[in-house]
N, C-alpha and C positions, 0 to 999 in steps of 0.2 A: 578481455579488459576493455574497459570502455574509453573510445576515444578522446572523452573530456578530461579524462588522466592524463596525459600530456601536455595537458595545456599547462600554460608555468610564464608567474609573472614575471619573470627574466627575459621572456621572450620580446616581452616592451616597454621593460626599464631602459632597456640605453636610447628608444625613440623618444620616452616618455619625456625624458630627463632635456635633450635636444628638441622637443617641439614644448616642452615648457620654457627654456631659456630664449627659444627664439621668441614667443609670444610675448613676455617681460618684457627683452631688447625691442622688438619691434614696437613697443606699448610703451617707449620712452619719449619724447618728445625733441630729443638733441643728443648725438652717441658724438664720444670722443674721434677725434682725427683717423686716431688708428682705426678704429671699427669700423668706421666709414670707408674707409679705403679698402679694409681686409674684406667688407662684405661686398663691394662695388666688383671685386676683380673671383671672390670666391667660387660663384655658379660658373663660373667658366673654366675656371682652376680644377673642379668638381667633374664637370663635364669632360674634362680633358683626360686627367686623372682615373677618373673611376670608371668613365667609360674607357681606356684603354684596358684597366684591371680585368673589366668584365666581357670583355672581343677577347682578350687572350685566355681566358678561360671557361669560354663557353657563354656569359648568361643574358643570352640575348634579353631575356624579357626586360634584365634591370638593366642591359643595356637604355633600350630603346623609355626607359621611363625616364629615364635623365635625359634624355632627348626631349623628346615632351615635354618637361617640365622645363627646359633651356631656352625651348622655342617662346614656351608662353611665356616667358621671362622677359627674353627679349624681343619681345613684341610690346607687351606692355612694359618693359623699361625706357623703351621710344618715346610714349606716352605722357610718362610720369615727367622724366628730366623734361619735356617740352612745356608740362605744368608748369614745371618749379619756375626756368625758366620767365614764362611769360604770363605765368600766371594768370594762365586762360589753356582749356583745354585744347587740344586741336581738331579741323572739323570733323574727322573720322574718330574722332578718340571713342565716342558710345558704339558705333559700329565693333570697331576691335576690341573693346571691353568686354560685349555680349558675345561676342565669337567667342574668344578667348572664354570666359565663365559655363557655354557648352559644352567645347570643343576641348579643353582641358578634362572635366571630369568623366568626358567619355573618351580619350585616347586612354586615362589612365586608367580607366576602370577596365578596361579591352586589353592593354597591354600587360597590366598587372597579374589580371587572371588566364593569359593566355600562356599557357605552358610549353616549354621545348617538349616536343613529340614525336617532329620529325629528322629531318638531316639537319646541321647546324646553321650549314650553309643553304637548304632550302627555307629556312626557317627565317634565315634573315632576310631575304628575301622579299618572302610572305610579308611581314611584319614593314619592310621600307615600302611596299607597293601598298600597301593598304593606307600608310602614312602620307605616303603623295597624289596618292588619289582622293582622300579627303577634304588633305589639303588644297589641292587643284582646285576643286569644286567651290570651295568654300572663299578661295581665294578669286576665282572667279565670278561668283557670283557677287563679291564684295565691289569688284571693280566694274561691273556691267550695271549692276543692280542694286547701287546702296540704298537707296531710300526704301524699294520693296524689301530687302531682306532686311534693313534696321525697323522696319514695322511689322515685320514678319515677326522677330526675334524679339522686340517689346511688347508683342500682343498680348492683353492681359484674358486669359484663357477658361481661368478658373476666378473669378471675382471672391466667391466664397473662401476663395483662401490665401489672397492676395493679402496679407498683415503687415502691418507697421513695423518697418524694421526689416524687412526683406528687401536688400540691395541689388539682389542679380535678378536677369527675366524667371520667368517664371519654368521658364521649360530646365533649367538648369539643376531644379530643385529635385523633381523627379532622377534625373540622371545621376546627381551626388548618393541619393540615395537607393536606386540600384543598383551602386557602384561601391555602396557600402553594404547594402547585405550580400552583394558577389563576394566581397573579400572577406566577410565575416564570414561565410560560410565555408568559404575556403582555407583560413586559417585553423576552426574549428574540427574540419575534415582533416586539415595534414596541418598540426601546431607546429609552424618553426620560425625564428626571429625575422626571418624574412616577410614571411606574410603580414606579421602584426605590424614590423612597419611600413608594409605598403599601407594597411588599415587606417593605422594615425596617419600615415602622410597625406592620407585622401580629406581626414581632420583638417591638418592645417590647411589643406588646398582650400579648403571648407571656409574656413576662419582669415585667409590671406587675402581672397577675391575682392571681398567688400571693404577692406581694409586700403586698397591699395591707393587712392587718391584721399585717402584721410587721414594717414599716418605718415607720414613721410619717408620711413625705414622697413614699414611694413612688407614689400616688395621683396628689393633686396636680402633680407634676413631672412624669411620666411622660406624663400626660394632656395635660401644654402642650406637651409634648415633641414626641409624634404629632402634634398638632394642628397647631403648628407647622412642624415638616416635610411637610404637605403645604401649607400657604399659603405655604411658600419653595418648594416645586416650580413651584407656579402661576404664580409671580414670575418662578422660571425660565426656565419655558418661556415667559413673556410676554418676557421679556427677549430670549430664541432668535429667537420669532419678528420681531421688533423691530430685531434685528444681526443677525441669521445666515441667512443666502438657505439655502431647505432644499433644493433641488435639488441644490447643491454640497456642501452644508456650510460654504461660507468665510464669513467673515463679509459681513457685505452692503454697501451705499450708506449706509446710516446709520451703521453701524460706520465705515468709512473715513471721514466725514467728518468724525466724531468725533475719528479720529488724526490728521486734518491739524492740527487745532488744537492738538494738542500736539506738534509736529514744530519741532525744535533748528533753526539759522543753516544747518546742511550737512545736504542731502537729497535723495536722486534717487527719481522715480519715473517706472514705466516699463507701460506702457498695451498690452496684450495682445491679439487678437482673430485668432479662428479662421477660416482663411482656408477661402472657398466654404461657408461654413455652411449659408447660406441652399439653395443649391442641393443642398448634400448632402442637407438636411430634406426639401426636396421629392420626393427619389428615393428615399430609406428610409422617411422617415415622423418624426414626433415622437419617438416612445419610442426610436429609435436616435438621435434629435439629441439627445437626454438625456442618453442613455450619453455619447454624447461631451462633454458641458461637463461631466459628471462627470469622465470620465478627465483632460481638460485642469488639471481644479481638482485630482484630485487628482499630478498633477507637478506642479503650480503653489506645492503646499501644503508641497512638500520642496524650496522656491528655499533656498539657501545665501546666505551675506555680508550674513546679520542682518535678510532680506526679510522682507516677509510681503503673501500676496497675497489680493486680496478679490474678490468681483464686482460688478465695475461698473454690469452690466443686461447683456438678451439674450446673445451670446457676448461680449462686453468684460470683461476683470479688468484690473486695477490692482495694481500690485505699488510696496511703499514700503519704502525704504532709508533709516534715518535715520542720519546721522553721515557718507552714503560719496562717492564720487565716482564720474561715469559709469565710468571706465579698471575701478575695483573692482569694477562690478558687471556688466560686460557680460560675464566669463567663466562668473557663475552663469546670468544670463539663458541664454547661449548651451549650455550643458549644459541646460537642463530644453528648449530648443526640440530639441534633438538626442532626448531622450529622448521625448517628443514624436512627434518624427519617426520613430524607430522603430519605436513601437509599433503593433501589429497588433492591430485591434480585430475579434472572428468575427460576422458575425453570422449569426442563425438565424431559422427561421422560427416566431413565436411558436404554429404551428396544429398543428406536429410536436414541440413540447417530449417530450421524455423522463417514462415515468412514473417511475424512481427513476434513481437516479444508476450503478445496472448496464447500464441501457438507454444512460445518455449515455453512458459509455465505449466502448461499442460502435460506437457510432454514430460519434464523433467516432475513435474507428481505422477506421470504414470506408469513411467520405467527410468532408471536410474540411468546416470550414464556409467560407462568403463571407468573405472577411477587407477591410480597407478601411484605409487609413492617414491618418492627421489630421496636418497641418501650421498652425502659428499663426505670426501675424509682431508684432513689437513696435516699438513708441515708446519712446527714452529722453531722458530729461531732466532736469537739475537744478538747482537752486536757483544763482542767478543774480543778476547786478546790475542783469539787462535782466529777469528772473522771479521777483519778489521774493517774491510769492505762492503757496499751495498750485495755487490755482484757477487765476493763470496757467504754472506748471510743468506741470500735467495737461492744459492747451492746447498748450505746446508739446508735449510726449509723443505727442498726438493729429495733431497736424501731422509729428513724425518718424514714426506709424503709418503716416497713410497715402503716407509718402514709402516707405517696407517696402513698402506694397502694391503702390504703382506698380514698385517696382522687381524686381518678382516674385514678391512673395510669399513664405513660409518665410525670413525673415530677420531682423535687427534694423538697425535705425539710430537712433540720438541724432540730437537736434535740432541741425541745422548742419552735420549731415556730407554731405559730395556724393554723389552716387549713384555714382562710380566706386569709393569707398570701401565703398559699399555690399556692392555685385559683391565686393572682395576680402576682406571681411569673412565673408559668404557660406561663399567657398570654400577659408577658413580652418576654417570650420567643418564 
């Protein structure tokens, strides 16, 4: 399955949605009392907050980006109030502006894409020595050498592409943008809400810089803005792993049990399991019993008549119907087990893959692959004057499962039905 099937634009609606609101407010000209105040003390609040979230569970990388992005905050928040203030820059302001529009989108583009690999704690490490070593230099060189390094830093390099409307040095523009195909690629490679909003956040770093001595709020909101969306990625992804079995993608044990407790008077659920699993695992191997609760989950994840199905554990899913009745939902179940059953899964051997995809075509016109077919059998059941519970409907489900299995496998039955019904059920389908 190809990587760009993961990709899912949920991954950067919640950034989206928070680096479009910050741009609006920041793009106002005078924000209420409140705002002013909530965003004045926010990135600090943010910084304190999300980076304690992300030290006690590990995620240095987003650690140290809200560092980075805290620091250049308040470096240029010195700046700006001294603007407002006096209404004249101050004499270093263009020095630390240009520092700052570098040295921002390359800690973030370095920290963003630099992944825990090692120990946690050598990792942090790694990541604070490289931060004060940049910084040292940079901070050095500012107090020995400003006039050389603000010429340095404003030298116009490339004339040819020097355009109207480009606010930062020129060196800056390269680094936004190998700081954005780093993260595009990397999102790409491993899709998850995390990356997309490092991506937009590198946007707004983008869109904040030149803004910041012409907007008055620009600064401030911008900077909660980023900051923000990545301590809701975090959330995110703690959430995913929390509800959502990652093998499948469907949501998991916790998530379903979460919906039984809000599931109405009329309710069927129907309890799933992949027939000969175990055996099949042992004669392929794991990484093709994979493939197949993938493929099972995803038929499972296109049941009809208002379903939705979760994984249970090992091969078991759980599919819940709220509002229906067994009669309405045994025609959806019985379409995804047909679909199911059709399908022809190839498999190959991982020691001969193809070096590019001219080599697969070839290969796959000149010898087929192993191909294997999957069959599941199901439990249904519903809600009852004898099964007045979630807990006891997914017992009896479990009891028509494995009346399915006795009765051969590849089929369904609801709870109560005889096994002759079974058989013509079957071969109705």
């Amino acid at each position: 399955m190809s990587r760009f099937a993961a990709v899912r634009f949920s991954h950067f609606l919640p950034s989206l949605l928070l680096l479009g609101g910050g741009m609006l407010l920041a793009s106002l000209s005078a924000l209420s009392e409140f705002f002013t105040s909530l965003f004045n003390v926010l990135p600090t609040l943010l910084l304190l907050l999300g980076g304690a979230f992300c030290l006690v569970y590990g995620r240095q990388r987003e650690l140290f980006l809200l560092l980075v992005l805290y620091s250049g905050y308040f470096l240029l928040d010195i700046q700006v109030d001294h603007f407002r203030e006096k209404a004249q820059v101050r004499a270093d302001a263009a020095l630390v502006f240009h520092l700052c529009s570098l040295l921002l989108p390359l800690f973030y583009g370095l920290y963003a894409a630099w992944q825990e690999r090692t120990h946690l704690l050598q990792d942090l490490v790694a990541r604070a020595a490289v931060l004060l070593a940049v910084g040292a230099v940079a901070l050095g060189l500012a107090r020995r050498f400003p006039e050389a390094l603000l010429q340095w830093l404003a030298q116009v390099r490339w004339p040819a592409l020097q355009l109207e409307g480009l606010s930062l040095v020129q060196l800056a523009y390269p680094v936004f943008l190998l700081g954005f195909v780093l993260l595009l690629v990397q999102y790409l490679r491993a899709p998850r809400p995390l990356h997309a909003a490092q991506l937009l956040g590198l946007c707004g770093l983008l869109w904040m810089l030149p803004q910041t001595f012409i907007l008055p709020h620009a600064l401030h909101v911008m900077s909660s803005q980023i900051m923000l969306m990545l301590v809701v990625a975090v959330a995110h992804e703690a959430y995913q792993m929390a509800f959502r079995d990652e093998l499948t993608g469907l949501p998991g044990r916790r998530a379903l049990n979460e919906r039984l407790q809000r599931l109405g008077r009329n309710y069927v659920i129907a309890m799933a399991d992949v027939d000969h699993f175990k055996k099949f695992n042992d004669s392929h191997g794991h990484d093709v019993g994979d493939q197949v609760l993938r493929l099972v989950a995803s038929q499972l994840r296109k049941i009809g008549g208002g379903g939705k199905a979760y994984r249970y554990g090992g091969e078991e899913f759980t599919l819940v119907f709220p509002g229906k009745s067994v009669e309405e939902c045994i025609p959806h179940l019985e379409q995804v087990r047909e679909a199911i059953e059709h399908y022809r899964l190839q498999l190959r051997d991982k020691q001969q893959r193809p070096r590019d995809d001219k080599q697969g075509r070839q290969r796959r016109a000149g010898a087929a692959a192993t191909q294997v077919s999957v069959t599941i059998s199901m439990g249904v059941a519903e809600r009852s004057a004898e099964h007045g519970s979630p807990e006891q409907v997914i017992k009896a489900a479990d009891q028509a499962l494995y009346g399915a299995k006795s009765a051969g496998r590849n089929c369904i039955r609801s709870h109560g039905q005889r096994r002759g019904a079974v058989k013509l059920a079957r071969a109705r389908g």
